[in-house]
Each structure stands twice: as C-alpha cells, then as structure tokens.
N, C-alpha and C positions, 0 to 999 in steps of 0.2 A: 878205651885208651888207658895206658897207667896211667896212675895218682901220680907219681911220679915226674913222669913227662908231660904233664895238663898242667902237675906246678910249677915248675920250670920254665913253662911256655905264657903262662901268666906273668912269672917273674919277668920275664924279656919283653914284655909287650910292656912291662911300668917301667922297666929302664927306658925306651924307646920313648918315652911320655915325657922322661924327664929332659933336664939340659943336656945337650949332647957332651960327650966325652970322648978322648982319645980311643980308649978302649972301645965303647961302642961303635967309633966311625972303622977302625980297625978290625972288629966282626963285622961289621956291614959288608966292607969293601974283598975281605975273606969268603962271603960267602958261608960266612956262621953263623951265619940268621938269617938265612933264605928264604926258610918256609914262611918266617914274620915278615918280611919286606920282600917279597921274589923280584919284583921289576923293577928293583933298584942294582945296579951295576957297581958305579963311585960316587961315593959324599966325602965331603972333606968334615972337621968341626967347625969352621968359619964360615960356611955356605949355610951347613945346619942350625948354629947360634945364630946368625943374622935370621934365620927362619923361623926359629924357636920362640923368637922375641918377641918380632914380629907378631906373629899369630897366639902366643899365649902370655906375654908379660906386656907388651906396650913399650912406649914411652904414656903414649894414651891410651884410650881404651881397646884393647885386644880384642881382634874379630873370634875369636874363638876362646875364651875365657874356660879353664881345663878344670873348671869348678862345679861339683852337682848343684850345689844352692845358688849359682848365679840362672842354672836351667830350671831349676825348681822352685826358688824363694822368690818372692814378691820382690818387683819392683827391678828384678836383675841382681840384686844386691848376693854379699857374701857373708857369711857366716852365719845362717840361718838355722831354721830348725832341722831341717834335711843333715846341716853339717852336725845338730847336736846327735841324731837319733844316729849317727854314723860313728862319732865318737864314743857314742853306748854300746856301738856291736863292740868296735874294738876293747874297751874296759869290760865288756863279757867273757872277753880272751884271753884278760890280762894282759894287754896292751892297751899303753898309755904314748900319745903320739908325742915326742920330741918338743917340750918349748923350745931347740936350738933350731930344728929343722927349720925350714924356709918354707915349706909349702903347706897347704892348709889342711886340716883331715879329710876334706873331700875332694883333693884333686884326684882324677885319673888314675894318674900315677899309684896313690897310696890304694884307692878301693881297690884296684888289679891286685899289688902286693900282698893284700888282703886276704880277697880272693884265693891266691894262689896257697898263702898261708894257710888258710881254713883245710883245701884240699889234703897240704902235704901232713895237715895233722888230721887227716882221715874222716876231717868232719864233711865230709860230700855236698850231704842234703843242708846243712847251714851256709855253708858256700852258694846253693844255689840260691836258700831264702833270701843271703843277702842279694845277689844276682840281682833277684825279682821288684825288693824293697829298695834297693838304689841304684845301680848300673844301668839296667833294663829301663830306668825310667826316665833314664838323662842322654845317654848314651847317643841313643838317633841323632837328635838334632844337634848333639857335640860334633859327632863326627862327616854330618852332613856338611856342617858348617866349616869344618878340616880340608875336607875333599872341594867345597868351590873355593875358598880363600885361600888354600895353600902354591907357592910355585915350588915346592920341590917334591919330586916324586913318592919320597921318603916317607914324607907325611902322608900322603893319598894312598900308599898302599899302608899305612900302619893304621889309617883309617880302616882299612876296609880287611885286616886281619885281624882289627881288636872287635867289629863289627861280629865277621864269624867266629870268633871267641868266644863271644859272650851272646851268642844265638840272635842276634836283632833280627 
C-alpha cells in the first residue's frame, strides 16, 4: 500500500477516536470514510458526543477508558510507565505533546496519529516497533470492550477497522 494512503488512513481512524466533530459527522454521513466505518449510513454529533462520553470520558468511570496505561499499568490507573515509555518514542521525534491538549499521550487517538506520522516520514519499521511496543498490546481488550459496550454502530465498526489496522 502507499505510505501515503496507510498515513492518511491512520490519521482518520485518530480523528474518529477523538470527540466527534461537525466535520467528521459530515464525512461519515458523505460516505468519505467508508472504508473506516462502511456499516455506518447517518450519525449526527449529538447521538456520537452522548456516545463519546459515555463510553470513553464518564461522568464516572468509562467502560472503555481510550488509555494504554489504564490497559497496561497497575491497578487500572493512568499515567503510568507505559504512558512514560510513549512519551519517550514521541521526544525521539521531536515531539513533544501539548500541555494545552486535553488528552493524555497514550490515548488512542494520539498513538494512531503517531503512528501514521512515523509512516508519512518514511520511518516504516519504527512505526511498526512502536505497533508491537504499544498498540499491539492494549488494543484487543480496548476495542473488545468498544464492540460489547457501545450502542452506536459508529463505534463497533471503528472498532473493528482500527482492529485491521493495526493487525490484531
């Protein structure tokens, strides 16, 4: 496949991770990210944020917590070593994550964008190391956990494209 179109398509599967957006619900419903969601028809952003929330921010504890160190670190807990040794790949890259951002250096979200980054600068095989060293090792039981707790389609099939994505 290009490099190319493998980053690109990483990039869409970390926006799809994140809160929903006008934009996104707008490609969804276009049919502009088919191949990423295909058995989704219409979403609106208010069906998807009620969904979003739900499943990965709470009010209380989220059945699907979008974090590797909640799958990885002792205890359930967040910010653990998993999330340091994640934050070392990206400062090997020269990326340094956001203190404005909102979300933590190991959600979903940021490893995919990652990911996709390492590709689009040609680095392949470091893209997969990372793959191996943290994706690959949290990923199953995130998105198993995605696919029984989710009610919208959206989520169950972005489960099961970030799935073949990243070879589980």
């Amino acid at each position: 496949m290009n490099s190319e179109l493998l980053a690109d398509g990483y990039a869409v599967l970390a926006q799809c991770w994140r809160r929903p957006t006008e934009s996104l619900v707008a490609a969804v419903n276009a049919g502009e990210i088919a191949v990423v969601v295909p058995e989704v028809e219409s979403v609106t952003v208010e069906r998807l944020d009620v969904e979003h929330t739900r499943l990965f921010v709470g009010p209380d504890a989220p059945p699907c917590p979008p974090y590797e160190s909640v799958y990885r670190g002792e205890n359930g807990g967040v910010l653990g070593s998993s999330t340091q040794a994640v934050v070392e790949w990206y400062r090997s890259f020269g990326l340094v994550p956001d203190p404005e951002w909102p979300d933590l250096p190991d959600h979903v979200a940021t490893e995919l964008e990652f990911v996709g980054h390492l590709i689009r600068e040609g680095e392949e095989e470091r893209a997969e190391q990372f793959l191996d060293e943290h994706p690959r090792r949290w990923l199953e039981p995130f998105l198993t956990d995605v696919e029984r707790e989710t009610r919208e389609p959206f989520y169950a099939s972005l489960a099961r494209a970030t799935r073949s994505a990243v070879d589980l």
